[in-house]
C-alpha positions in Angstrom: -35.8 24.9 -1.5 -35.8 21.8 -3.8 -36.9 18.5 -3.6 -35.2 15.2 -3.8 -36.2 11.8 -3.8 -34.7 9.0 -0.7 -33.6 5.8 -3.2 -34.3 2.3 -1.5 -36.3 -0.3 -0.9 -39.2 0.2 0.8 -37.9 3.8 1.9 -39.2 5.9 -1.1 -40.0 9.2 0.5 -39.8 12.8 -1.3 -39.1 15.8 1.3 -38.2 19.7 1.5 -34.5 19.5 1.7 -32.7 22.6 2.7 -29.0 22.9 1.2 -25.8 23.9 2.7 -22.8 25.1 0.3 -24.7 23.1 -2.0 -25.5 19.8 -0.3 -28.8 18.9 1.1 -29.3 18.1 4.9 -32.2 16.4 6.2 -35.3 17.8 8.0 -37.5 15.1 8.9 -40.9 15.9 9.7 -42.3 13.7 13.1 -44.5 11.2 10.7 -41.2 9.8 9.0 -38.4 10.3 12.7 -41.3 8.1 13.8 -40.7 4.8 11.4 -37.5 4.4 13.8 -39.9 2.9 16.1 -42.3 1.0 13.6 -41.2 -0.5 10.5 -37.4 0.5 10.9 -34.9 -0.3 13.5 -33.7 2.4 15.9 -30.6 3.0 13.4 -32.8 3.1 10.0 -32.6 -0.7 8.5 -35.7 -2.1 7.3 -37.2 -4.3 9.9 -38.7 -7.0 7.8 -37.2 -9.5 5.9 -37.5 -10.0 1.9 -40.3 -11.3 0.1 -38.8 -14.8 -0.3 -37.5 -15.2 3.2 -34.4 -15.3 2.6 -32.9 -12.5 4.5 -34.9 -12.6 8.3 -36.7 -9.9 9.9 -34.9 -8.0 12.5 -34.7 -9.5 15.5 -32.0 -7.4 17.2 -32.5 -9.8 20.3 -28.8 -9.4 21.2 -27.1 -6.1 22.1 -24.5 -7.6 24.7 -23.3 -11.3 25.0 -25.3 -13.7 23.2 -26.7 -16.5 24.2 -24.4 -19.2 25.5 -21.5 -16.7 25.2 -19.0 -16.0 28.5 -16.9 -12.9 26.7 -14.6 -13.8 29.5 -14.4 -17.7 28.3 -11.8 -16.0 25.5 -9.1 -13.9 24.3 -10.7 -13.6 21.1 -14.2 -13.4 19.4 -16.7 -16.1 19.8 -19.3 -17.7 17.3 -22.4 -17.4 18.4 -23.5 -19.5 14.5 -19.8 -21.8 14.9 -22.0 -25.3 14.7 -23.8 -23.2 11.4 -23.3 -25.3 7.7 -23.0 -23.4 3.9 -26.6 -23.6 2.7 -24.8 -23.2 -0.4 -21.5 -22.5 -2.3 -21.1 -20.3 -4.9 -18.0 -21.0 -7.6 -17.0 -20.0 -10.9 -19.2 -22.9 -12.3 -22.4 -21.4 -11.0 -21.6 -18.0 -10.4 -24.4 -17.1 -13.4 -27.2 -17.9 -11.6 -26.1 -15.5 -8.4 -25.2 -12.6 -10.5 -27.6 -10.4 -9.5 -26.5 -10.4 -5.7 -22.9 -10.5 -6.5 -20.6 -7.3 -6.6 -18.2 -6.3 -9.5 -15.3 -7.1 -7.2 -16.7 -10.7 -6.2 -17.4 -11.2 -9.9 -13.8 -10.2 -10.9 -12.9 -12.7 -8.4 -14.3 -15.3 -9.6 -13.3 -14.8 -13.1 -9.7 -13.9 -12.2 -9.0 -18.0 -9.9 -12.0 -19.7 -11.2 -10.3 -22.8 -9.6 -9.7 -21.6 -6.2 -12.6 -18.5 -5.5 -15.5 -19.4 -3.6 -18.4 -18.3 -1.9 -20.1 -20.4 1.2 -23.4 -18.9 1.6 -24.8 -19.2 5.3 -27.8 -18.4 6.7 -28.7 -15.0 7.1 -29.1 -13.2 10.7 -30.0 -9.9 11.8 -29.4 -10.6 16.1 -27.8 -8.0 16.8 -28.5 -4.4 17.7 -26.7 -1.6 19.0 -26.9 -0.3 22.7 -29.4 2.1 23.9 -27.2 4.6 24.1 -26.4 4.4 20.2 -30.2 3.9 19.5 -30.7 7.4 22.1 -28.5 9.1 20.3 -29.6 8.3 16.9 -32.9 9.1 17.5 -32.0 13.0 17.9 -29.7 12.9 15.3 -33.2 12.1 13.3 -34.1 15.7 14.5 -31.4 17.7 15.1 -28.3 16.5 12.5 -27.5 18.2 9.8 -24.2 18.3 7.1 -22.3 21.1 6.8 -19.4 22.9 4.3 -20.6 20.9 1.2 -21.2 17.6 2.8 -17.6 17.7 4.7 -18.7 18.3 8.4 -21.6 17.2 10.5 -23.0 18.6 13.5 -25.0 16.7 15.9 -24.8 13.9 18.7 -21.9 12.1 19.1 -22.1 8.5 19.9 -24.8 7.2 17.4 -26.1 7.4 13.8 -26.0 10.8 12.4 -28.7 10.0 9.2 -31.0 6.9 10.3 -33.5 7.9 7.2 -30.4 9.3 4.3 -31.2 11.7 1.9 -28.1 11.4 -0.1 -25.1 9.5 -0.8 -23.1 12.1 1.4 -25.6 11.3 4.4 -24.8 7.7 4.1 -21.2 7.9 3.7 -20.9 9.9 7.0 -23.0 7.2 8.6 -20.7 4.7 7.6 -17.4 6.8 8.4 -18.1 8.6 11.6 -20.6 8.4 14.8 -21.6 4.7 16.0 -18.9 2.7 13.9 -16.0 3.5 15.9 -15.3 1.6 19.6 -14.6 4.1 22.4 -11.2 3.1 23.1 -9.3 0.4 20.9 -5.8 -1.3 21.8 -5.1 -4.1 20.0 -1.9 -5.7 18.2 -2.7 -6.8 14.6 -0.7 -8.7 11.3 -1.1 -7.6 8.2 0.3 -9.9 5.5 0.5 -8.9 2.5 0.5 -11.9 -0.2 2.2 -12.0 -3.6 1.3 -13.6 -6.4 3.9 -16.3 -6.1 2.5 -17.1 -2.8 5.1 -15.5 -0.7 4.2 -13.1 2.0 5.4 -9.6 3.2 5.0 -9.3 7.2 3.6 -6.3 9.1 2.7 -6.0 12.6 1.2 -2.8 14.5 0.2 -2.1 17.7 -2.6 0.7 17.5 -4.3 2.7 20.0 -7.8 4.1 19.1 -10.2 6.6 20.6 -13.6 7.9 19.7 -14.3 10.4 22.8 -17.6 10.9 21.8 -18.7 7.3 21.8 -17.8 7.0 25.5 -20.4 5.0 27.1 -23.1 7.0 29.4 -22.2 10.5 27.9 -24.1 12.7 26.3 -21.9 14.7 24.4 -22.1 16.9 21.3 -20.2 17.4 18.0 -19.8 21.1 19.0 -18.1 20.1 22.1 -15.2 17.7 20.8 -12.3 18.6 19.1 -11.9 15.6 17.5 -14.2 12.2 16.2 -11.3 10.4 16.7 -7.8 10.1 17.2 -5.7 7.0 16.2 -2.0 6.2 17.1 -0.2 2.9 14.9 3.3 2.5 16.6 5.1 -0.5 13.8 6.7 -3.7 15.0 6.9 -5.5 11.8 8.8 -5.2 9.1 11.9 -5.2 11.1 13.2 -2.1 9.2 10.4 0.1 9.5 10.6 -0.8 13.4 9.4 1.7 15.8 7.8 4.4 13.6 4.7 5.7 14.9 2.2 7.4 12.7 -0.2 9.6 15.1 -3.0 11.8 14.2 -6.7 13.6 14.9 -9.9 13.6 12.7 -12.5 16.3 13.5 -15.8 16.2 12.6 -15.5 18.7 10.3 -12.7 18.0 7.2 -12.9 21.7 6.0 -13.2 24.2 8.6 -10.5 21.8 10.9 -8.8 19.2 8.4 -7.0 15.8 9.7 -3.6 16.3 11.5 -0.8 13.5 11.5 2.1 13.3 12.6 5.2 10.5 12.2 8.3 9.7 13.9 11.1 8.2 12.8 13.0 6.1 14.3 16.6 6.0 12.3 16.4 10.3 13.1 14.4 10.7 16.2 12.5 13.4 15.4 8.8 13.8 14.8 7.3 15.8 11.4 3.9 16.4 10.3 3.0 14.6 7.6 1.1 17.8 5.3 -2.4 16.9 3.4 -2.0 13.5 5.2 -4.7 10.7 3.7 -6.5 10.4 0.1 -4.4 8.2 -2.2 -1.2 8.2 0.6 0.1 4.3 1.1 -1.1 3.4 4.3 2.1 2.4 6.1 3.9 -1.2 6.8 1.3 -2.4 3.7 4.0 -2.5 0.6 1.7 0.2 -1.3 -1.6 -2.2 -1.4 -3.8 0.0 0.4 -4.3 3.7 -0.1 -4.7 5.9 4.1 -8.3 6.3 2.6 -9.2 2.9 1.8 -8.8 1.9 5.3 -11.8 0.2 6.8 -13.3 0.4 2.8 -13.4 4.2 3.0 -11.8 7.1 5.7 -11.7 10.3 6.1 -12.5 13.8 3.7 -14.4 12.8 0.5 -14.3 16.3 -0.6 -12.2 15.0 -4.0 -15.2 12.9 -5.2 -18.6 13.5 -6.4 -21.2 11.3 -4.5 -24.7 9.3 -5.1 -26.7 7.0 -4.4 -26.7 3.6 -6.9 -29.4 2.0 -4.2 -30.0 -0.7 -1.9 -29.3 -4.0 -3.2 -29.6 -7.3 -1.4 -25.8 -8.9 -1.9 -23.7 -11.5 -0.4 -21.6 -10.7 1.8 -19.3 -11.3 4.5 -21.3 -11.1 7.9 -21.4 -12.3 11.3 -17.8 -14.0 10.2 -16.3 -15.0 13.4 -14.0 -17.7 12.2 -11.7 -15.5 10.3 -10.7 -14.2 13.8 -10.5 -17.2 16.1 -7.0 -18.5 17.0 -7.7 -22.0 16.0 -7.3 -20.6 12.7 -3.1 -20.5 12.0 -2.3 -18.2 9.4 -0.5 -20.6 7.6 -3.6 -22.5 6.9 -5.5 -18.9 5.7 -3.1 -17.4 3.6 -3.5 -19.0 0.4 -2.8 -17.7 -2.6 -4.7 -15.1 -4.7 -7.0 -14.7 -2.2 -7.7 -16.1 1.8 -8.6 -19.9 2.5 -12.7 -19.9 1.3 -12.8 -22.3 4.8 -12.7 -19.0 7.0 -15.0 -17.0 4.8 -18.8 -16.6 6.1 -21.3 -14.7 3.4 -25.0 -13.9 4.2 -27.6 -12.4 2.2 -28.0 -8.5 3.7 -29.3 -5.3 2.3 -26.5 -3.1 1.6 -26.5 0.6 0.6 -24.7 1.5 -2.7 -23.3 5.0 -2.9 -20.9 5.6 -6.1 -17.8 8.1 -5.6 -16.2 9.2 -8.7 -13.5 12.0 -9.2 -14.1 15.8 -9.4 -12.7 17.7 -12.4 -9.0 19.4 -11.1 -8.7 16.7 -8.8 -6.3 14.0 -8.3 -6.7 10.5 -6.8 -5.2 6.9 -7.5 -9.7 5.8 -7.5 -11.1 7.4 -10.5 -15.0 5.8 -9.0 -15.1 4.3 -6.3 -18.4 1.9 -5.4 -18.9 1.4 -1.8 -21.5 -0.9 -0.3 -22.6 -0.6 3.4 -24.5 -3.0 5.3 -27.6 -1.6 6.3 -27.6 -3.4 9.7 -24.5 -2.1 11.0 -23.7 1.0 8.8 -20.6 -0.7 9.0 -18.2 -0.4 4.9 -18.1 -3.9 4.0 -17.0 -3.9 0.4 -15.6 -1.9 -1.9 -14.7 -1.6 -5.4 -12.2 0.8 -6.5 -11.6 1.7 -10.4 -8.5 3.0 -11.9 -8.7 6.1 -14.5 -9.2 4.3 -17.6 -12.8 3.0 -16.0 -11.0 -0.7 -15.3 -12.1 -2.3 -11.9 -8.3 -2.6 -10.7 -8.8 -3.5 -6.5 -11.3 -4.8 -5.0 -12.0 -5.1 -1.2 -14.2 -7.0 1.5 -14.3 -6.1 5.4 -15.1 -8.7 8.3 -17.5 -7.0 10.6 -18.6 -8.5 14.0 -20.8 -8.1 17.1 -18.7 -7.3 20.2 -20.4 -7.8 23.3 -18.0 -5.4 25.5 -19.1 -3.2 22.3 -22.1 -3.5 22.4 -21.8 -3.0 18.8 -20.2 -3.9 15.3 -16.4 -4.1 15.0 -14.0 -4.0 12.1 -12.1 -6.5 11.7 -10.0 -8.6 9.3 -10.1 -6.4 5.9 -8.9 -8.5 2.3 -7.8 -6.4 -0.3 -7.5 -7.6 -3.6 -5.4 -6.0 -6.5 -6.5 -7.5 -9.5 -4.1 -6.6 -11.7 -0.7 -7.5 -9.8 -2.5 -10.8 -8.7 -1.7 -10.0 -5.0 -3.5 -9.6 -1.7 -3.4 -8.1 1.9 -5.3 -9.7 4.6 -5.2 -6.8 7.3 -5.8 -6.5 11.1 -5.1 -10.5 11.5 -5.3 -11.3 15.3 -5.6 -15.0 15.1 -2.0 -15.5 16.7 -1.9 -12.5 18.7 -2.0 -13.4 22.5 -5.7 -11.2 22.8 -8.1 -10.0 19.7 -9.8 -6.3 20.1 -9.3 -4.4 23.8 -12.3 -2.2 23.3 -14.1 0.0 25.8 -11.5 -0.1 28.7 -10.5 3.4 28.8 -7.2 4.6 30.0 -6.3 6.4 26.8 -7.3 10.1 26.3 -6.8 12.8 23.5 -2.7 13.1 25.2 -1.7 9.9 24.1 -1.9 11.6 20.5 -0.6 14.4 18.8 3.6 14.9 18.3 4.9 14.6 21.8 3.1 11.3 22.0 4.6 9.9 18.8 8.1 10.5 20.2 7.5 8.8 23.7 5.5 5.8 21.7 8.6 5.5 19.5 11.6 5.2 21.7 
């Protein structure tokens, strides 16, 4: 038995932590599961607002459509805060006086196109909540979850937050990277453009198919009863070249004892091959090399190469409740400037993020030497990420628009910018502004045989 010490504000707590293969798992006595229901949400953020007022206290008055919002008025997202004004904007000019709420990445930003970077600040809210179901779930998880093979598997609930009270850096990245974040069915079609330093701009389009079976609504289902957390199928429409390759595959909950499966087909051959050791430092496909498979949605999949902590909980600007950057009114023509997207779409609050620090294991290989990941304590949603290369220089940097979808019920990934500092380019990912519908989420009709090899050849021809 040792002991180690919960880092946060406001959520200093020592307890007996138990370890498996070397990583501690969480035993919460009754007195502490029991702040989910007092001064904590049902998920583990920090009901009150700051000292100074400026972030709110938890209202969480909206887990479904919110007020004055028909989710059948639109193919797209709607904004609840769209009549909202910039309390502020931060530039390069004023940037000093904000430093202490600003990321490494946002500051590199700013230094990088001090004539074009900026920050509009909005009002801070905290509306939203998850769905009883999640907050059901997550209150079990409190009792009953635990991490197993060295931080690399999880066993619990399915369907909410595994850790609501962490214990370390490896609890938190698993809240952010499985259970409550994922939709229980996506289908959507999505642009990623990739934008060079010139200005000019690299097309890719993908039609992707998602499941999370444990996240179905109603269900009470178990880790030990899935096969998988989550499959995901990206069939490519854009470039023209690349047409028709499908890229299929199955995370589990656990990346040791059951790693990640993919599979691809190939259109110009016709034949489907696994794609061995598939994720890490990989190029995620139909992005020109920008993005690595694991920096998808800020961070996916095994983190068994990295060493993990926890920096703290800071309060940091940053993108929240940004509707805008998903509404068709918005043409990509007008968005993708370049250097970085149009400031215009861009919607920052002050939140409370958690700050856990990855950084390479000796005998092990990655593109990331460190890796700083900072996850909105609201949501447990990724929402930023810096990413250093192996001389210690910050080298990409990367933001994620999250939103509250009422057929959710929850918080959805959406438009991800990711900004390589050295080659002066960007790619704005999962754009849906000119697709005919944003995010299908929650209708059902896809189960776990629309994935796997067979599937990638019938998606493909």
């Amino acid at each position: 038995m040792r002991r180690k010490k919960l880092l946060g504000l406001g959520l200093a707590s020592v307890f007996a932590l138990p370890t498996t293969f070397g990583v501690a798992f969480a035993q919460l006595p009754e007195d502490q599961i029991a702040r989910l229901s007092t001064e904590l949400t049902c998920f583990g953020a920090i009901k009150a607002g700051n000292a100074d007022g400026t972030i709110p206290e938890f209202s969480g008055k909206w887990s479904a459509a919110p007020d004055g919002i028909d989710p059948s008025a639109s193919t797209h997202p709607q904004d609840p805060y769209a009549n909202e004004q910039p309390l502020f904007v931060i530039t390069a000019d004023n940037m000093d006086s904000h430093a202490d709420k600003l990321s490494a990445g946002q500051k590199a930003l700013f230094r990088q196109y001090p004539a074009t970077f900026r920050m509009p600040v909005y009002p801070s809210h905290r509306d939203f909540t998850y769905s009883q179901g999640v907050c059901d779930a997550t209150l079990e998880n409190a009792r009953i979850a635990k991490l197993v093979n060295n931080g690399e598997g999880i066993e619990g609930r399915a369907g909410g937050v595994m850790f609501p009270i962490p214990q370390s850096a490896e609890e938190i990245r698993m809240n952010a990277t499985m259970g409550g974040r994922y939709a229980w069915t996506e289908d959507y079609i999505s642009d990623n453009a990739y934008v060079l330093k010139d200005g000019k701009i690299n097309w890719g389009r993908v039609h992707s198919r998602n499941s999370a079976p444990g996240n179905e609504p109603g269900k009470v289902i178990y880790t030990k009863d899935l096969a998988a957390s989550a499959y995901y199928s990206n069939l490519t429409l854009l470039p023209q070249r690349d047409k028709g390759e499908v890229n299929n595959g199955i995370h589990t909950w656990d990346y040791v004892a059951n790693p990640s499966q993919s599979w691809r087909y190939d259109p110009g051959t016709r034949r489907v091959r696994q794609s061995p050791g598939y994720g890490y430092d990989m190029s995620f496909p139909g992005t020109g090399g920008s993005i690595t498979v694991d920096e998808v949605r800020i961070f996916n999949g095994s983190g068994q190469r990295y060493n993990w902590e926890i920096i703290g909980k800071q309060e940091l600007y940053i993108p929240a409740n940004n509707y805008k950057i998903h509404a068709k009114e918005h043409k990509y023509a007008d968005m993708l400037t370049p250097h970085h997207i149009n400031p215009d779409v861009m919607r920052y609050e002050l939140r409370r993020v958690w700050v856990i620090r990855a950084t390479l294991k000796d005998g092990f290989r990655h593109l990331y030497a460190k890796r700083d990941l900072y996850i909105d304590e609201d949501s447990w949603m990724p929402v930023m990420g810096d990413n250093y290369d192996n001389r210690g220089e910050l080298w990409r940097t990367s933001m994620l628009n999250t939103i509250h979808l009422p057929e959710l019920q929850g918080w959805q990934a959406g438009v991800g910018l990711y900004h390589d500092l050295n080659a002066g380019t960007y790619l704005a990912f999962n754009l849906i502004n000119e697709q005919r519908r944003g995010y299908y989420l929650n209708r059902g009709g896809i189960t776990p045989g629309d994935f796997g090899p067979e599937a990638a050849r019938r998606a493909g021809q």
